[in-house]
N, C-alpha and C positions, 0 to 999 in steps of 0.2 A: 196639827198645830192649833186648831181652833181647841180644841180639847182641853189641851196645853191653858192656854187661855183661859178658860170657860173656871178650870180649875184654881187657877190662880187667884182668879176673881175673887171666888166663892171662901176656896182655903187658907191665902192671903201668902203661898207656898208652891212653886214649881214644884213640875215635874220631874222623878228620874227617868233614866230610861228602864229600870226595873217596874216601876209603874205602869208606865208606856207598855212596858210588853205581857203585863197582869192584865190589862185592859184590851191587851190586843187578841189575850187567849179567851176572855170572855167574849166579847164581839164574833168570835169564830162561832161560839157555840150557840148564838143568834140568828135564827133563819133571815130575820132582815136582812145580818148581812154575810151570806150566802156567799156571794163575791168571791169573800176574801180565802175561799176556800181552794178560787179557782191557781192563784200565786203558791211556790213554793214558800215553807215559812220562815227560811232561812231568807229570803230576797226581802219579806217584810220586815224581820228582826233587823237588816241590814238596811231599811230604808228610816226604821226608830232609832237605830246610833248614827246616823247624820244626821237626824232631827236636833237628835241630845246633843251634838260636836255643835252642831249651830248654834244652839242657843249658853252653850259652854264659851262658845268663842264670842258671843254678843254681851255674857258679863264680865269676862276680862278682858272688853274693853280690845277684841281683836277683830270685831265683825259689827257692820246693823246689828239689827234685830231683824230674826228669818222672816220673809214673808211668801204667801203663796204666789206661785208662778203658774202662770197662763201654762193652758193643755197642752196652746199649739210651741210653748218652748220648749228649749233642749230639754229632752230627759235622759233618763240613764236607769240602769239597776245591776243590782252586784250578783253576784253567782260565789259564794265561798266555798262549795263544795260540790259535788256528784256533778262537775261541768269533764267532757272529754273532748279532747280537739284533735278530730282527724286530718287527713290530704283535704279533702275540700268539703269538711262538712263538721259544725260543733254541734254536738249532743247536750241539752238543757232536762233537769229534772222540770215534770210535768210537761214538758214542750215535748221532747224528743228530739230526732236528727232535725238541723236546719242546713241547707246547704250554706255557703261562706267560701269567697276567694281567701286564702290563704297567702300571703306576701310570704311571710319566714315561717320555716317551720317550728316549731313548739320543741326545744331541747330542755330537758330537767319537769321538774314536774309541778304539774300546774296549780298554781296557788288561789285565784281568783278570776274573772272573768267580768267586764264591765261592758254591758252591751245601752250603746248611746244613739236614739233618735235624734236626728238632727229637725229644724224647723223644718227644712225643704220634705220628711219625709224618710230620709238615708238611713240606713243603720249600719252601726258600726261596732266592732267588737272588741277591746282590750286586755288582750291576754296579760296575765304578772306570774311569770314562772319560777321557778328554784333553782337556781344553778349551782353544781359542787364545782367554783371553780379550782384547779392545783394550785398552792401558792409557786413564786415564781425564782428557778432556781437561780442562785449566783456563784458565775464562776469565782472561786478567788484567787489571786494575784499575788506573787510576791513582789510586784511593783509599787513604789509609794505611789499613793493618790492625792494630790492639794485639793481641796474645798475650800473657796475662796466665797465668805456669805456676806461680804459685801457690810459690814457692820463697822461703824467710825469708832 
């Protein structure tokens, strides 16, 4: 965000998020910032298009303008891909197995993974799966049916 910023200042011209992630592939190749080596790169690409939705949703006038949030608040980060959800334990690229109580089990296949610290400390994980649900059959009837929709 400062970045964001700093650019605008300077260029008199926001950011895209294709910029953002031009900047984000040079900074990798930066020993300074070494860091960013340690996150997978799809969590960081995925934390630059909510940057971009923020500040998309702050010029039409649907949001503030983004601002930075304290360490100890909620956080969160996305997993779009190579996440696997077993019995009681999710698999993270660069992480590996973590264990995880499991409520429901994971039917269809798994589209995202949003894993959120809470202030106290907790973590917590939000599966978004694919379901092929059947559509749903109808008997039919050679009985009349009235629909009554209530219109004057």
């Amino acid at each position: 965000m400062d970045f964001y910023k700093k650019h605008k200042d300077e260029k008199k011209k926001g950011l895209s998020y294709n910029d953002n992630a031009k900047a984000l592939k040079e900074m990798k190749r930066d020993p300074q910032f070494d860091w960013l080596k340690i996150a997978h790169s799809q969590v960081l690409q995925q934390s630059l298009k909510d940057l971009d939705q923020a500040y998309q949703n702050f010029f039409t006038k649907r949001a503030k303008f983004p601002k930075f949030h304290k360490k100890n608040s909620k956080q969160s980060v996305r997993y779009m891909q190579y996440v696997f959800v077993g019995e009681n334990e999710i698999t993270f690229p660069k992480i590996g197995k973590v264990k995880a109580v499991i409520h429901r089990p994971c039917e269809g296949k798994v589209k995202n993974v949003t894993v959120t610290k809470t202030k106290s400390g907790r973590y917590f994980a939000s599966v978004q799966v694919e379901l092929e649900v059947p559509e749903p059959k109808f008997d039919r009837t050679d009985d009349a049916v009235g629909i009554d929709l209530g219109l004057k």
